[in-house]
BALODREN-164381 format. One line per 5 residues: number of its first residue (from 1); their letters; for each residue x, z, y of C-alpha. Coordinates in nm, 3 decimals. Layout:
N
NUM> a> X/Z/Y | ... .
This chain:
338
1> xxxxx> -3.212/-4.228/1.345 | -3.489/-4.029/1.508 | -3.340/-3.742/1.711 | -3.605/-3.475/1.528 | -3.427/-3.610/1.221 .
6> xxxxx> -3.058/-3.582/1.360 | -3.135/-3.196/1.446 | -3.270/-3.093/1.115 | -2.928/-3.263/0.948 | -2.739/-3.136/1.149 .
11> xxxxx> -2.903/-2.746/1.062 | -2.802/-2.770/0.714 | -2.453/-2.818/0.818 | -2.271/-2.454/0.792 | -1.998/-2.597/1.074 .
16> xxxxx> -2.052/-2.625/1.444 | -2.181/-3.013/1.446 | -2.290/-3.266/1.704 | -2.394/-3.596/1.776 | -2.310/-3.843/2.015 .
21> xxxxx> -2.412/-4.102/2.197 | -2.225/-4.437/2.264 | -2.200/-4.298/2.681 | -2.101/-3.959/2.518 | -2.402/-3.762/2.553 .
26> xxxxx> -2.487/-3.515/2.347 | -2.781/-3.632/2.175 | -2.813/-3.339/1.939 | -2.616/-3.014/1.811 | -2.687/-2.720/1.567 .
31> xxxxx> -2.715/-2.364/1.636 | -2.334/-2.321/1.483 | -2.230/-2.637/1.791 | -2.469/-2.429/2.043 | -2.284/-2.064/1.963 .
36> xxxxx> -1.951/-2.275/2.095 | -2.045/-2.530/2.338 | -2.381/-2.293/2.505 | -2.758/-2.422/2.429 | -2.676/-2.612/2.869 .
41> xxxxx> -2.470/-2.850/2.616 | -2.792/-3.099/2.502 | -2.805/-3.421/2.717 | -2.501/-3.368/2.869 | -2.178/-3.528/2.902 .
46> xxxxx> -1.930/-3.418/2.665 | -1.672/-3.441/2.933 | -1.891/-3.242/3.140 | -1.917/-2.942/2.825 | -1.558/-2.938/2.751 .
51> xxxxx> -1.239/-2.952/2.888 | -1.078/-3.136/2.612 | -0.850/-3.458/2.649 | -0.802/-3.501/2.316 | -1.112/-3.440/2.176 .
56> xxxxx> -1.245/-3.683/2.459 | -1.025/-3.953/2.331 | -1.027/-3.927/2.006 | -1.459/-3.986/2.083 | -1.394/-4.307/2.279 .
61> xxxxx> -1.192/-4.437/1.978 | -1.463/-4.362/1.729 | -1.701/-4.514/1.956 | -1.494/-4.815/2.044 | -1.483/-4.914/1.637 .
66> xxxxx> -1.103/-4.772/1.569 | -1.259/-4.573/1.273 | -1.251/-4.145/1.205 | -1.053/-3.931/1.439 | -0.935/-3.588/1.442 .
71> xxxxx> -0.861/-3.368/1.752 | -0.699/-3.041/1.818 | -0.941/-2.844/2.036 | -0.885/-2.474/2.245 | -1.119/-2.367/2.423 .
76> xxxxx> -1.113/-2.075/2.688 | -1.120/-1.748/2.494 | -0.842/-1.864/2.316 | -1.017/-2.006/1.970 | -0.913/-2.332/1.826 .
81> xxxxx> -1.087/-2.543/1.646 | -0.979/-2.901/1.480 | -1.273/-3.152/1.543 | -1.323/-3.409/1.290 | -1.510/-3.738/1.456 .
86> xxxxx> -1.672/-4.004/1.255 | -1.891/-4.343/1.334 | -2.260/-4.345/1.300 | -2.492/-4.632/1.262 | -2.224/-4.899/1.332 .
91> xxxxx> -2.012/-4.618/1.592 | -2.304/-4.662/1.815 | -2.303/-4.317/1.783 | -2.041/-4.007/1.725 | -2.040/-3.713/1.443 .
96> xxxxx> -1.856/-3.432/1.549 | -1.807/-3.165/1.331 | -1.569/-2.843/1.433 | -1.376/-2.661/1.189 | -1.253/-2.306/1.341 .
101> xxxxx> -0.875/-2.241/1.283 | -0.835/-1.978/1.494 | -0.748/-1.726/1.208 | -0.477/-1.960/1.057 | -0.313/-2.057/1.352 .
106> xxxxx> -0.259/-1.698/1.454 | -0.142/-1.652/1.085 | 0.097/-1.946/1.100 | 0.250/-1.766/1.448 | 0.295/-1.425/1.275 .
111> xxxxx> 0.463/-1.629/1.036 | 0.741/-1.783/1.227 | 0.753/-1.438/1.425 | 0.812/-1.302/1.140 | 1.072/-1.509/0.992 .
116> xxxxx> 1.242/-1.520/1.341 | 1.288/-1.173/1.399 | 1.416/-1.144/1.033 | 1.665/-1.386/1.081 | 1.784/-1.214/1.452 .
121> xxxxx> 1.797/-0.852/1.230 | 2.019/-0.989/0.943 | 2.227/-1.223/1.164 | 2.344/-0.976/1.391 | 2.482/-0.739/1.153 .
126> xxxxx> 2.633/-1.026/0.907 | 2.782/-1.207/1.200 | 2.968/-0.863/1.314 | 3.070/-0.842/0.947 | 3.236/-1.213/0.918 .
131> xxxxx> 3.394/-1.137/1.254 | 3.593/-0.767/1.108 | 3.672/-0.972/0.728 | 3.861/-1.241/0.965 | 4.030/-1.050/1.161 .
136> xxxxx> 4.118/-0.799/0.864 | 4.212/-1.142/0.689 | 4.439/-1.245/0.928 | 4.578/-1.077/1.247 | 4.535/-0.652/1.110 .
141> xxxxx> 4.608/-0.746/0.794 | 4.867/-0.480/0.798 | 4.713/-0.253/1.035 | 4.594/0.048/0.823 | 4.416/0.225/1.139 .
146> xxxxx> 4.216/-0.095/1.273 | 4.131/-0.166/0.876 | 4.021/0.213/0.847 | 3.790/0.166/1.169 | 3.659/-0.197/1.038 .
151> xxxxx> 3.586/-0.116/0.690 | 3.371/0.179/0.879 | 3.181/-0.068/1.101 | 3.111/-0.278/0.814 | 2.976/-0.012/0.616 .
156> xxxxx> 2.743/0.104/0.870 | 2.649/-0.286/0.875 | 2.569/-0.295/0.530 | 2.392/-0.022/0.525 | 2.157/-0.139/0.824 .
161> xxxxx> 2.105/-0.457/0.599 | 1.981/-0.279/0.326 | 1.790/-0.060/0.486 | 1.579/-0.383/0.645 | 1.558/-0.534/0.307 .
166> xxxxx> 1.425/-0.215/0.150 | 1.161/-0.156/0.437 | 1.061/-0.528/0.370 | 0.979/-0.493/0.047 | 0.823/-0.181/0.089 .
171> xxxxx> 0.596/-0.325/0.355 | 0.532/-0.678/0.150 | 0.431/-0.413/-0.155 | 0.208/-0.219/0.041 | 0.040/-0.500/0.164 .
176> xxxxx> -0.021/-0.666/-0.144 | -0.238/-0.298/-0.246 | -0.426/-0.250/0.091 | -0.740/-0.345/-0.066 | -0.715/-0.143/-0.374 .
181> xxxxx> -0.797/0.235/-0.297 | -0.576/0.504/-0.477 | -0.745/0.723/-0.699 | -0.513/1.021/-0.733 | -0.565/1.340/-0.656 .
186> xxxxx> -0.264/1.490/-0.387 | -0.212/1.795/-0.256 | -0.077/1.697/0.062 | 0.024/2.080/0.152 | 0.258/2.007/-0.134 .
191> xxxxx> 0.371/1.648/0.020 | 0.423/1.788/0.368 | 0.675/2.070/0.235 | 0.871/1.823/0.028 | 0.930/1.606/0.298 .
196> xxxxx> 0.965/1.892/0.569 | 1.239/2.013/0.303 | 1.441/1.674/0.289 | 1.441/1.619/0.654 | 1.549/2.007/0.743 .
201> xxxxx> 1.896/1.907/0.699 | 1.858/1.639/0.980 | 1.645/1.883/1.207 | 1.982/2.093/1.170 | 2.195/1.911/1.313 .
206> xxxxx> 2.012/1.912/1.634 | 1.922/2.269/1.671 | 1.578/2.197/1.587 | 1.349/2.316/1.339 | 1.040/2.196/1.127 .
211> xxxxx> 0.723/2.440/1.177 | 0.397/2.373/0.920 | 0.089/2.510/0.996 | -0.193/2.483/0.745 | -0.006/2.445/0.436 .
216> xxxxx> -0.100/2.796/0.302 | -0.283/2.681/0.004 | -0.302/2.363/-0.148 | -0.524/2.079/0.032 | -0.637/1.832/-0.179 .
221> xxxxx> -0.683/1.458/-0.123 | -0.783/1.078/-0.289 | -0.429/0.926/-0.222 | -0.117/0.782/-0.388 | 0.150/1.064/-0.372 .
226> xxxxx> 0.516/0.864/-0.303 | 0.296/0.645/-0.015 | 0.161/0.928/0.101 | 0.552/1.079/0.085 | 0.653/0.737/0.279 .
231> xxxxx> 0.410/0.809/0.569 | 0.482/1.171/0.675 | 0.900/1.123/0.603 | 0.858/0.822/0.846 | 0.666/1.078/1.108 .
236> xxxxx> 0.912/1.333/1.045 | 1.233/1.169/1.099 | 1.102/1.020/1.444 | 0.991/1.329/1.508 | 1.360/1.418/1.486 .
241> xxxxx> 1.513/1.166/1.603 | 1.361/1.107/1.934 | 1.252/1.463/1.993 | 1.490/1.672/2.205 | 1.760/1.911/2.093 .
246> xxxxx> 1.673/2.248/2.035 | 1.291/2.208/1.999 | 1.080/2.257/1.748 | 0.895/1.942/1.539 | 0.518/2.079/1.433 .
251> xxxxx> 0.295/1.989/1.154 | -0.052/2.101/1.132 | -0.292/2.024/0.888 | -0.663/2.109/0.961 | -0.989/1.934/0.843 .
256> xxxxx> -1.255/1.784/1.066 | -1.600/1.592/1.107 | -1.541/1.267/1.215 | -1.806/0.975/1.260 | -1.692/0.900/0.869 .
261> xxxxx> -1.761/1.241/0.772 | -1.530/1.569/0.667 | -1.164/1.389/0.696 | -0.787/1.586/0.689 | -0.624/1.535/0.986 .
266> xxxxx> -0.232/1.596/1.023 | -0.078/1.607/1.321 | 0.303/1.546/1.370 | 0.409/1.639/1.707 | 0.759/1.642/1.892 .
271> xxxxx> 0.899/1.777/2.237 | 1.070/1.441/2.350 | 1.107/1.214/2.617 | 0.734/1.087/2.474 | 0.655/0.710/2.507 .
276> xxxxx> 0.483/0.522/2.813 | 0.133/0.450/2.756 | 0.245/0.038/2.776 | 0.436/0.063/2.433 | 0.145/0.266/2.273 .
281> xxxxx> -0.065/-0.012/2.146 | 0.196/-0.187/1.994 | 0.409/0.062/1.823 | 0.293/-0.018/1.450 | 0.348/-0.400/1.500 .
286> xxxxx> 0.624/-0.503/1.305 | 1.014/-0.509/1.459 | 0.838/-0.363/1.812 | 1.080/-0.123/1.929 | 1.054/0.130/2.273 .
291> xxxxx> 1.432/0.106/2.313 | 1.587/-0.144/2.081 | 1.941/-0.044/2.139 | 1.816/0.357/2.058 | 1.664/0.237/1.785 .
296> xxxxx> 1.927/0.054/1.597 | 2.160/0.319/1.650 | 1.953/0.589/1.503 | 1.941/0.349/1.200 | 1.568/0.229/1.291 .
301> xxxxx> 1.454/-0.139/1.106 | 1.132/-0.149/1.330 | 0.930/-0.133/0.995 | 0.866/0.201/0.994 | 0.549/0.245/1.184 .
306> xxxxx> 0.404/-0.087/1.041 | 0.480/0.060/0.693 | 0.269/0.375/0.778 | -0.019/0.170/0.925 | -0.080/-0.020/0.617 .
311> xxxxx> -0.036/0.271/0.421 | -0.285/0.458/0.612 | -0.501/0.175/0.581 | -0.502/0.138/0.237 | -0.611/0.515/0.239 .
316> xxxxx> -0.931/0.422/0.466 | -0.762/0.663/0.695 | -0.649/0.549/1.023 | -0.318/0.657/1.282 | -0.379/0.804/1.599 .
321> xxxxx> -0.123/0.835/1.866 | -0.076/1.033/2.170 | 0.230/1.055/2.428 | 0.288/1.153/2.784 | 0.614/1.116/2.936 .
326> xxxxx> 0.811/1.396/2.998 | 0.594/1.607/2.708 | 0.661/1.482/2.395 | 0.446/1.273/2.140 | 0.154/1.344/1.849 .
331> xxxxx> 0.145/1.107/1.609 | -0.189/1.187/1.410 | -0.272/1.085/1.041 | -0.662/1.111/0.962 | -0.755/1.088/0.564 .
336> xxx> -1.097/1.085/0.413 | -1.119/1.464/0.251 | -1.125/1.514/-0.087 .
């Protein structure tokens, strides 16, 4: 086949595609094959384009009779691709065509990350659990106190467990709606008071005390009202949580211009420890935790911050945060007004 030919075939092709030659040139490639390999690829040496064992093999055996071949194939900025070979005119020459599977791959690892870090969450407190229903089974079986104190770990327990199933469904439900935009109309003024209201009693208990700003009147936006309740009691309870004794947790609403145009922005903001710059671009990935052992024990699933993200999303708003060590942390919420 002409090589004039070979190129214009190979330009119809929507996948990176190239041919070779029986000594493993590359006798032609399409525009898709030169965005991957560079344009320097032509008339060269496929072991000189790529580092790729597999790939390189799995050529030799096309071109040596043995029939189609598939390859696995990574290249340096971290893409993958799975190469499909096949024989030309009598495997005299090569077809390779490249199918990008960098997107599933990555999918497939969230997948098991997920799955792992479920199984850690729910084994730990379920094998604490068997361990107190033995022991209360056998050896303080009559021991009223140590029962008392076991039955008390196992209800905290439980209660951790269905606090990570609840925030899992929550997050698999809000995920399933990202891409369809709620049309109701919310007064968040009206949302930030509820929620400032429920988590007063908590704020209590430290000495601390929940200050809005901005809230005067009502302020209207395009949202879903008990999502919208989800985000900002998430905010607020980390707000009072982590946020030191005796100090004050602030909202403010205020509107702005943004790139987007006129957007609400509310600002939650504490007077803790605040949170090294290192954690910040990871804090809404799921089960990511600044201090595990902090976070379990304030009755944290690592779920939170993910469920607010997706939320926020789903909003065509996005999360901002801010933290300095030493002066607290701002954890901003910007909707699209009205």
């Amino acid at each position: 086949m002409d090589a004039t030919v070979e190129a214009e075939l190979l330009g119809g092709v929507p996948l990176p595609a190239l041919i070779l030659g029986a000594d493993e040139r590359v006798l032609a490639l399409n525009p898709a094959a030169q965005a991957v390999l560079g344009e320097a690829a032509l008339g060269r040496s496929l072991a000189l384009v790529l580092r790729a064992p597999d790939l390189l093999q799995a050529v030799a055996q096309v071109l040596a009779g043995e029939g189609a071949r598939e390859a696995l194939l990574r290249l340096s900025d971290d893409s993958q691709y799975r190469a499909h070979v096949t024989p030309l005119q009598g495997a005299t020459k090569a077809l390779c065509v490249l199918r990008d599977i960098t997107t599933e791959t990555q999918a497939e690892q969230m997948r098991r990350d997920f799955v792992a870090n479920v199984s850690h969450e729910l084994r730990t407190p379920l094998t604490a659990m068997m361990g107190f229903i033995e022991t209360l089974r056998t050896s303080a079986k009559d021991d009223a106190n140590a029962r008392e104190r076991f039955l008390a770990i196992m209800e905290r327990e439980a209660g951790r467990m269905n606090r990570l199933v609840r925030d899992l469904l929550q997050l698999s439900r809000v995920e399933a709606e990202e891409r369809v935009r709620p049309r109701e109309a919310v007064d968040l003024a009206g949302v930030l008071k509820s929620v400032a209201a429920t988590v007063r009693s908590a704020a209590e208990e430290k000495d601390s005390r929940i200050a809005i700003a901005g809230a005067e009147a009502p302020v209207w936006v395009t949202g879903d009202p008990d999502q919208l309740t989800q985000v900002f009691l998430n905010l607020l309870e980390n707000a009072v949580k982590y946020g030191a004794r005796g100090q004050e947790v602030r909202v403010e609403i205020r509107r702005e211009t943004s790139y987007r145009g006129p957007v609400l922005r509310v600002d939650v903001a504490d007077r803790g420890e605040g949170i090294d710059p290192i954690h910040l671009p990871r804090l809404t990935e799921r089960f990511y935790r600044v201090d595990t052992h902090r976070s379990r024990a304030e009755g944290g699933t690592g779920l939170g911050l993910a469920i607010v993200k997706h939320i926020v999303n789903r909003h065509r708003g996005w999360l901002k945060i801010d933290s300095k060590r030493g002066e607290g942390s701002v954890f901003s919420v910007i909707l699209p007004e009205g």
